[in-house]
N, C-alpha and C positions, 0 to 999 in steps of 0.2 A: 300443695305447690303454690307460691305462691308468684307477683311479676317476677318479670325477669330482670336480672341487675346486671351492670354490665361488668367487666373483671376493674378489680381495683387496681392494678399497675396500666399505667398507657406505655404501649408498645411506640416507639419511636424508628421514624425512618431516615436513614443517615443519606443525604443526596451532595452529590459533590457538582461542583459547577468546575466551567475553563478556568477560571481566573485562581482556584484551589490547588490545584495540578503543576507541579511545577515541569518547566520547558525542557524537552531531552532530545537530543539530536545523535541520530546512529549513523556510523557509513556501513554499507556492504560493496564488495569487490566484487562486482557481477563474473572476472574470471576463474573464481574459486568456488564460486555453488552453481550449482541448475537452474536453469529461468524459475520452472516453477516453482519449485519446492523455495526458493526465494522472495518470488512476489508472492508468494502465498502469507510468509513472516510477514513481510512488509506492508502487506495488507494488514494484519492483526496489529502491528503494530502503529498504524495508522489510525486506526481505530479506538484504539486503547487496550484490547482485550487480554493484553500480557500482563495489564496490573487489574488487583483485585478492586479498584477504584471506577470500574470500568459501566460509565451512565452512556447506553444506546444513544439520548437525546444530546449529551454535550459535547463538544469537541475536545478529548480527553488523552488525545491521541499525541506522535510525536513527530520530530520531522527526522526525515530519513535521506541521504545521500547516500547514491548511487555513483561509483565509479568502474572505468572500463567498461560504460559496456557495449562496445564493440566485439569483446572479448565475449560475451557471453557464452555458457555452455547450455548446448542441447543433448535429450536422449534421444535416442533411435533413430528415424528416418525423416525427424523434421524439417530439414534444411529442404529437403526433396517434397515433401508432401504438402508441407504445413501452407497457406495461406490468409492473406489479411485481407477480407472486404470492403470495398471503401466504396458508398454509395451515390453518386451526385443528386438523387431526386427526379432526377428527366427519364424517359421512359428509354431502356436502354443504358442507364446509365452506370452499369456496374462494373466497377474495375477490383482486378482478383491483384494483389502482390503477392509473391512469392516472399519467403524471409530470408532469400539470397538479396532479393531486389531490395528489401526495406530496408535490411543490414548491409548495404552500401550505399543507400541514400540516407537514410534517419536512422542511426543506429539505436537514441534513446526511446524512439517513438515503441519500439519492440519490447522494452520494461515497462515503459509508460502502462503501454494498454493490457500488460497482464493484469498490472497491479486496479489497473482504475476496473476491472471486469470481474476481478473478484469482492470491492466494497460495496457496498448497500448501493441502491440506483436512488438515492435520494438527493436534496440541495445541502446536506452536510456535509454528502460524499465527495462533492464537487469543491465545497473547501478542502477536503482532506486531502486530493490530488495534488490540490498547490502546495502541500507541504514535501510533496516526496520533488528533488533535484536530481536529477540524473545527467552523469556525463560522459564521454566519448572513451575522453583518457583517463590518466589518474589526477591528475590535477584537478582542485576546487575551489570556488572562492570561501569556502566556510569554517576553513580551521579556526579561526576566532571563537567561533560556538562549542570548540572540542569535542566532535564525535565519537562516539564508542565505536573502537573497529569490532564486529561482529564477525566473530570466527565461527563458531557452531549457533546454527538454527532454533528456536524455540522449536520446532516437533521434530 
């Protein structure tokens, strides 16, 4: 037996960066899917994770508009049940919303924060946020970028 030799082919690793990726922009109609089973897509697809190009470290991901969603659909007994946390810091300071109360005051704040609770808790995730637009009505400013209306869910 003699050294050891290392293999004669070099294995190559293929990394994609942002600027490689080219820019896709989706709408969904928050009154034809379920919050979650939609901020759930929209998480991955914020991510990147629906293409096979998909680098944890890059922003590979896509922007996503969100319309209706006032309209939004729940399962079971969330309108009753469900509430949102919201902390001020001061001792004492805990205010509980209902998602009656939120979805008559901030109706996008309710897509918003499924979707930013399902990405990574990192500072990439936090640009990833600003890429998702969410709106009330059906009206947008982004038909210029021509979005894919998204009928059926990747899962």
């Amino acid at each position: 037996m003699g050294p050891f030799r290392p293999p004669t082919t070099k294995m190559k690793t293929t990394r994609f960066r942002a600027q490689d990726v080219e820019e896709r922009w989706f709408l969904y109609d928050a009154s034809k899917h379920v919050l979650g089973r939609m901020s759930s897509d929209i998480a991955t697809r914020l991510m990147g994770k629906d293409l096979p190009t998909y680098t944890r470290e890059e922003l590979t991901g896509a922007h996503v508009v969100v319309i209706n969603a006032t309209q939004a659909r729940f399962t079971g007994k969330k309108a009753d049940v469900k509430y949102y946390p919201k902390y001020s810091g001061y001792p004492g300071g805990l205010y509980e919303h209902t998602l009656d109360m939120l979805k008559a005051a901030r109706p996008h704040d309710i897509v918003k924060q499924a979707v930013r609770r399902m990405l990574p808790k990192s500072t990439l995730a936090r640009t990833m946020i600003t890429r998702l637009k969410v709106y009330g009505g059906s009206d947008h400013p982004h038909a210029a970028q021509k979005p894919v209306l998204v009928e059926k869910l990747i899962r």
